[in-house]
N, C-alpha and C positions, 0 to 999 in steps of 0.2 A: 504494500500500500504506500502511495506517497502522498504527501504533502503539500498541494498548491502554498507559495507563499506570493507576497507580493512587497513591494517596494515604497515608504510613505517617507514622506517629509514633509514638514508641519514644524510650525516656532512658536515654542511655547515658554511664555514667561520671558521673550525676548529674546531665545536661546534658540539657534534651527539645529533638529534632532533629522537625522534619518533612520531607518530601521528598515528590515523584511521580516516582515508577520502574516502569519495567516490571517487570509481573510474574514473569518470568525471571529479575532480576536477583538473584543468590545474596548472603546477606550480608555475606560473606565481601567483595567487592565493592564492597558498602554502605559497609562501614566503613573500608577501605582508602581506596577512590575518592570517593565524597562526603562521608567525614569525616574523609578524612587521617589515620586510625588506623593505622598499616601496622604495628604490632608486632604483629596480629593475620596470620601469615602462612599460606600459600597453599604446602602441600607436596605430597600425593597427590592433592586434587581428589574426593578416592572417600570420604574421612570416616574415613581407614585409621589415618592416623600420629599425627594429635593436634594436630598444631599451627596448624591454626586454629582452637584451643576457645576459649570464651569462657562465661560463665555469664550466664544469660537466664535470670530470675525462679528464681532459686535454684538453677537446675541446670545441668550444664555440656551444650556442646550443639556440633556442631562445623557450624561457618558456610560450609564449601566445601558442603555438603550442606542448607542451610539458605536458604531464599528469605527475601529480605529482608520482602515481604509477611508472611511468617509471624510477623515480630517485630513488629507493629502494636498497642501498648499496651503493649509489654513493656520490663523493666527490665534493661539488660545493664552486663554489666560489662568492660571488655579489660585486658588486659593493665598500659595506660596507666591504667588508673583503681587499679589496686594501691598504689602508694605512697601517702603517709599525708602530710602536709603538706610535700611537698618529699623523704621521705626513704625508704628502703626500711623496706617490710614485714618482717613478721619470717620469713616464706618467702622475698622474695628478699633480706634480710639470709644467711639461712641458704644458699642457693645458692652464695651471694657466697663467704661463709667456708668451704664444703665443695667449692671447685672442681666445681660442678656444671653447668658449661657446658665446652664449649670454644667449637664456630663460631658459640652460640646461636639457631642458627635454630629449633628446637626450643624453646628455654626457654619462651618465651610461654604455650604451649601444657600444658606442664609446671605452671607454676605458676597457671595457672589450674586445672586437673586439681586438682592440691594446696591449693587454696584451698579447693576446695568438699569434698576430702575429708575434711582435717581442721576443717571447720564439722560436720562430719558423724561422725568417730571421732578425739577429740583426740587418744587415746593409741593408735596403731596399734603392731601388733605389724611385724613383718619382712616376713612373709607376707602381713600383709595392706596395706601400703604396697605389694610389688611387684605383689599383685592388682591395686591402683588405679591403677597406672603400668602397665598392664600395654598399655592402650590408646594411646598414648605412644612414640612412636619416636624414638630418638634413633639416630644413625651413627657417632657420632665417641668415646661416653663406652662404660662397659660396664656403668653404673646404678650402680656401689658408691656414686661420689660422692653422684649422686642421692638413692639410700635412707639413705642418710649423712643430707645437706641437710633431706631430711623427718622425719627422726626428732627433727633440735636443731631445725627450725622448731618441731615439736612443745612439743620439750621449752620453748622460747620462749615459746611462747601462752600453754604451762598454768602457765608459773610468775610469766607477767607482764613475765619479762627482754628488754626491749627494749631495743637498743642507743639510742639518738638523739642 
């Protein structure tokens, strides 16, 4: 029996990787296993809960459901690529300061979600923060902290205030 493999290159976290992987092989996987990215975590397997999202070419995309073949020229980002020369962003600055984790297995996922939504609506209202989180499961919090966290990242971005 052999093996089809294929050929991908993909820049992730600003970095361009090549590889030959099976076709099969989900990216979720990819990144975990041939790039030692594992803050990119592995929850429901179905695309359910959120937390392997990642953002590929400006959109968030979630990688249990995602063959690494499909990411071949694409630009991604993980979770490890968020920080900013050594320090928290100013979402997971806000996380930090609004107790928006507890076991964070979820967080990754989270603030990726939050990244691309607020590039997208700086100023969200209540409603529509939990609309975008809506995708996003977490088990251990019950979102207040979270929609908390998203609203001063917000308020962060738009006024400049970053801690460092």
């Amino acid at each position: 029996m052999t093996t089809e493999t294929t050929h991908v290159r993909l820049t992730v976290n600003g970095r361009v990787y090549e590889r030959t992987v099976e076709p099969r092989l989900l990216l979720v996987d990819f990144l975990r296993h041939e790039l030692g990215l594992t803050g990119t975590h592995v929850g429901c397997a179905h695309g359910v809960c959120g937390a392997c999202t990642v953002i590929m070419n400006g959109e968030t995309v979630r990688t249990c459901i995602t063959f690494a073949v499909q990411a071949e020229g694409a630009q991604i980002k993980t979770v490890e690529g968020l920080a900013e020369n050594g320090r928290l962003n100013p979402i997971q600055q806000a996380f930090h300061e609004n107790h928006a984790l507890q076991c964070g297995y979820c967080t990754p996922g989270f603030l990726m979600t939050v990244t691309e939504f607020l590039d997208e609506n700086p100023d969200p209202s209540e409603n529509e923060i939990r609309h975008a989180l809506a995708g996003n499961l977490c088990r251990c919090t019950g979102y207040v902290n979270i929609v908390r966290a998203v609203r001063a990242a917000a308020e962060k971005m738009r006024s400049g205030a970053v801690q460092r």
